[in-house]
MIBADO-792909 format. One line per 10 residues: number of its first residue (from 1); their letters; for each residue x, y, z of N, C-alpha, C. Coordinates in steps of 0.001 Angstrom, whole numbers, m for minus. Example, Ala and Ser with C-alpha at 12.3 -4.5 7.8 and 13.67 -1.06 7.14 Angstrom:
2
1	as	13190/m5690/7800/12300/m4500/7800/13200/m3300/7800 ~ 12850/m2250/7080/13670/m1060/7140/12900/30/7870
This chain:
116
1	xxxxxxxxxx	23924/m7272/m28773/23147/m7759/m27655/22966/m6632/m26642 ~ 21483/m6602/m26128/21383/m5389/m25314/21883/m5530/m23516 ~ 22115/m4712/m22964/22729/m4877/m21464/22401/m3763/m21487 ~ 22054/m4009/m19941/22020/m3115/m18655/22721/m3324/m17578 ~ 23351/m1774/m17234/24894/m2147/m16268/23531/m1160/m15515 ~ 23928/m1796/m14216/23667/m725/m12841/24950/m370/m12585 ~ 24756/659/m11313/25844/1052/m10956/25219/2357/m9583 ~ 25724/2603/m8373/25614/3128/m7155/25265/2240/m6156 ~ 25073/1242/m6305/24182/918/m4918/25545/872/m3997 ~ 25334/343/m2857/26134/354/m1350/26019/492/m168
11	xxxxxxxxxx	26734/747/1169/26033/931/2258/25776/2098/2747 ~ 24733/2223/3541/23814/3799/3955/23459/4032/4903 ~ 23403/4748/5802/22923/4885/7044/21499/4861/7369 ~ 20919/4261/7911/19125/4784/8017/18866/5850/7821 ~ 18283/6479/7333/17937/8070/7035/18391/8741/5990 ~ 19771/7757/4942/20287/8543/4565/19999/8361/2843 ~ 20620/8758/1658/20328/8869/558/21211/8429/m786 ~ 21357/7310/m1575/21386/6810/m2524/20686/7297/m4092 ~ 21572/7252/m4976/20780/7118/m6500/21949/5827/m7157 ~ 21026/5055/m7530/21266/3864/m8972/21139/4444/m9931
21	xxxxxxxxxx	21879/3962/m11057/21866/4438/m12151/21583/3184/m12826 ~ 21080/2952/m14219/21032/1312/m15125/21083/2323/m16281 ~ 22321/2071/m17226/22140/1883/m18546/22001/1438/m19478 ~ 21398/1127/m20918/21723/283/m21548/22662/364/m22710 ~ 22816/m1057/m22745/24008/m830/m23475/23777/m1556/m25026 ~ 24021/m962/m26270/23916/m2396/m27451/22507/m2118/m28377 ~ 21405/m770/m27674/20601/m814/m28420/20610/354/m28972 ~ 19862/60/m30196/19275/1441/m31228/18616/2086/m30829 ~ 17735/1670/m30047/16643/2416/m29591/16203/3014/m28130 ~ 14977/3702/m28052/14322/3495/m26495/14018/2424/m26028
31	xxxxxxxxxx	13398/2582/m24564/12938/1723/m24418/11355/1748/m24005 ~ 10715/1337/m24184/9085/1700/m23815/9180/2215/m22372 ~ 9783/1036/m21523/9157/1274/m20095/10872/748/m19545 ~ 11275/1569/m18543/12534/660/m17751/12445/1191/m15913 ~ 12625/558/m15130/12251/634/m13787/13152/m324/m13164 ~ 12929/m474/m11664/13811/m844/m10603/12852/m1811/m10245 ~ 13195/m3209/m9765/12646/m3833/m8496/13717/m4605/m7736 ~ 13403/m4623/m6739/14392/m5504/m5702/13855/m6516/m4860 ~ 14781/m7233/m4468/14919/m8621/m3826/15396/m8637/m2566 ~ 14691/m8428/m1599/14794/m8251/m217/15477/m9925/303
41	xxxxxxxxxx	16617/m9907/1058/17075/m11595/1782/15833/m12592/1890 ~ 15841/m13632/1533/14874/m14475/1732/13381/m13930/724 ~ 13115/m13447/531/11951/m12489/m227/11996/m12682/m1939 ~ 10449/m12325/m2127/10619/m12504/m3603/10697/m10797/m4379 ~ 11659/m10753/m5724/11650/m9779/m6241/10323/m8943/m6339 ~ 10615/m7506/m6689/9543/m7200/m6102/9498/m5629/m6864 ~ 8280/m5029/m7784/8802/m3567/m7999/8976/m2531/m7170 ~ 9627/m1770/m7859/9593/m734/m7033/9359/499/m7193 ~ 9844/939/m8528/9582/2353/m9175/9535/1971/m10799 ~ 8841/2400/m11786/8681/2108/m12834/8588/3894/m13588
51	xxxxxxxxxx	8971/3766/m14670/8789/4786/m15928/9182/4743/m17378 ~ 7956/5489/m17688/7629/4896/m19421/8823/5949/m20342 ~ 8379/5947/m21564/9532/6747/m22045/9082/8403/m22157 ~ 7357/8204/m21944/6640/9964/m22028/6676/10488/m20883 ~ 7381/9361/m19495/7322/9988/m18055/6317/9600/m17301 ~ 5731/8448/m17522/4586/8239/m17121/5301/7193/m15774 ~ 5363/8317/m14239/6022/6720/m13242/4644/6186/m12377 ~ 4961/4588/m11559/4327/4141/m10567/5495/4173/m9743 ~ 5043/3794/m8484/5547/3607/m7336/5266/2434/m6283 ~ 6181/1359/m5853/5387/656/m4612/5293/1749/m3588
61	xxxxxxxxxx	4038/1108/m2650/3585/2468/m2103/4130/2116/m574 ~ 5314/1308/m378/6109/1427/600/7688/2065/259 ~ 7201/3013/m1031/8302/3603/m1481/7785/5167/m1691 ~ 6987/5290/m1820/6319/6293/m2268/6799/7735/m1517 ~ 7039/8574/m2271/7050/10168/m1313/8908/9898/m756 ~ 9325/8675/m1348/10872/8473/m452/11833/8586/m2039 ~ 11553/7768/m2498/12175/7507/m3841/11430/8543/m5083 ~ 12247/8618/m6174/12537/8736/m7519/12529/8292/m8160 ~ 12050/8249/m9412/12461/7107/m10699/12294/8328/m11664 ~ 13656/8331/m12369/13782/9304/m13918/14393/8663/m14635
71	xxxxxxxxxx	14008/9095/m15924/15115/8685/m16945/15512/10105/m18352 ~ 16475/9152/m18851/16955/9998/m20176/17120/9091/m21125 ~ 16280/9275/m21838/15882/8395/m23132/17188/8526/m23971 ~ 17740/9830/m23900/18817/9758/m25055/19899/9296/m24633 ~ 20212/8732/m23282/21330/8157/m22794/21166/6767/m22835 ~ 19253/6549/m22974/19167/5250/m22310/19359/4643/m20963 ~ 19409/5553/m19923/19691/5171/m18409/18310/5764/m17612 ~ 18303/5171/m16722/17015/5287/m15588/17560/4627/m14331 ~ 17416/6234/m13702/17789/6683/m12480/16708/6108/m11165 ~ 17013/5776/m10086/16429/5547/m8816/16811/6563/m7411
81	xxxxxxxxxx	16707/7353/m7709/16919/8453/m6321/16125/7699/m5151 ~ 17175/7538/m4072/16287/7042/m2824/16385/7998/m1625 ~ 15804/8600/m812/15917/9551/m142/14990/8933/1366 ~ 15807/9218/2156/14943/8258/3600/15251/7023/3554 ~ 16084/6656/3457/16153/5188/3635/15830/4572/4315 ~ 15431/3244/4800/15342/2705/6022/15820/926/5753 ~ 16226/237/6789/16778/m1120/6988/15954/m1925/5897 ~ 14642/m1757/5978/13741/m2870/5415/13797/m2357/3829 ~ 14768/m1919/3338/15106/m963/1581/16245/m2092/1451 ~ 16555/m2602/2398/18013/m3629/2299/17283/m4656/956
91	xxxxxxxxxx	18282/m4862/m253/17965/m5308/m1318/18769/m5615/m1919 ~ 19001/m6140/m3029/19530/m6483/m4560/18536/m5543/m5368 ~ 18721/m4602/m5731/18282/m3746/m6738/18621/m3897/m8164 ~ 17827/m4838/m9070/17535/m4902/m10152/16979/m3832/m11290 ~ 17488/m3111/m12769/17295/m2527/m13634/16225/m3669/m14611 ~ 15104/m2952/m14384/14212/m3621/m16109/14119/m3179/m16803 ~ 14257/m3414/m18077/13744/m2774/m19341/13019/m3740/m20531 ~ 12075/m2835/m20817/11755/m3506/m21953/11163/m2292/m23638 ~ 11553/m3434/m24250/10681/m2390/m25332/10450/m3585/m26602 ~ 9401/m3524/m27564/9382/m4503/m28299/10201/m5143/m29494
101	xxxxxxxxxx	11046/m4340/m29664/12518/m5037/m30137/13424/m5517/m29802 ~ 13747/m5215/m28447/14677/m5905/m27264/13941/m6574/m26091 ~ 12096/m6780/m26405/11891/m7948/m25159/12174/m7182/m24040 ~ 11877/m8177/m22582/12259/m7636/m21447/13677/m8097/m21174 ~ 14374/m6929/m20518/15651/m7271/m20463/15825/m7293/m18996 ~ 17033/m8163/m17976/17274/m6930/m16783/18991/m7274/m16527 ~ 18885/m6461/m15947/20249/m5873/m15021/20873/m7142/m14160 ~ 22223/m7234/m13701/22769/m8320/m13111/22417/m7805/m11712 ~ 21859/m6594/m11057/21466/m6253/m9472/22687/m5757/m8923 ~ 22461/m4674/m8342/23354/m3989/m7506/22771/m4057/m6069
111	xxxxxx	23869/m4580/m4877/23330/m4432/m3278/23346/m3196/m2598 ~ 21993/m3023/m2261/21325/m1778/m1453/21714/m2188/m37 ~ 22602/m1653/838/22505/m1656/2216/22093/m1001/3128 ~ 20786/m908/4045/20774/444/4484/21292/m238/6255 ~ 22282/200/6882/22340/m45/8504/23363/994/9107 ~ 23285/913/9973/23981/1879/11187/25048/1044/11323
């Protein structure tokens, strides 16, 4: 059975800088596409950074120019570098993956804190 563990999130100062990690765990393979979205208090999940397995990323564009999204296919993990943080980044940060042998999968969410 396939899993994805996150792992970094925590608390941050406004301004300051975070990376998540999501691996998976259980599969043979790549994965087509695996990315981040989060769940702001009260709010609906939401993307945030996405990338394919040739490198192909998007970005929400209230993320854009702040964050990262990489991966390593041969580890199977995809990275979220966040750089600039700010309060309104406050989240449950969710790992997706999918690929067509393992379906879409996601992550149990790691909490993003950003406050002073």
């Amino acid at each position: 059975q396939v899993q994805l563990v996150e792992s970094g999130g925590g608390l941050v100062q406004p301004g300051g800088s975070l990376r998540v990690s999501c691996t998976a765990s259980g599969s043979s393979g790549s994965f087509n596409v695996m990315g981040w979205y989060r769940q702001p208090p009260g709010k609906e999940r939401e993307l945030v950074a996405g990338i394919t397995s040739w490198g192909f990323t998007n970005y929400a564009d209230s993320v854009k120019g702040r964050f990262t999204v990489s991966i390593d296919n041969a580890k199977n993990t995809v990275y979220l570098q966040m750089n600039s943080l700010k309060p309104e980044d406050t989240a449950v940060y969710y790992c997706h993956a999918y690929s067509g042998t393992s379906g879409s999968i996601w992550g149990q969410g790691t909490q993003v804190t950003v406050s002073s």
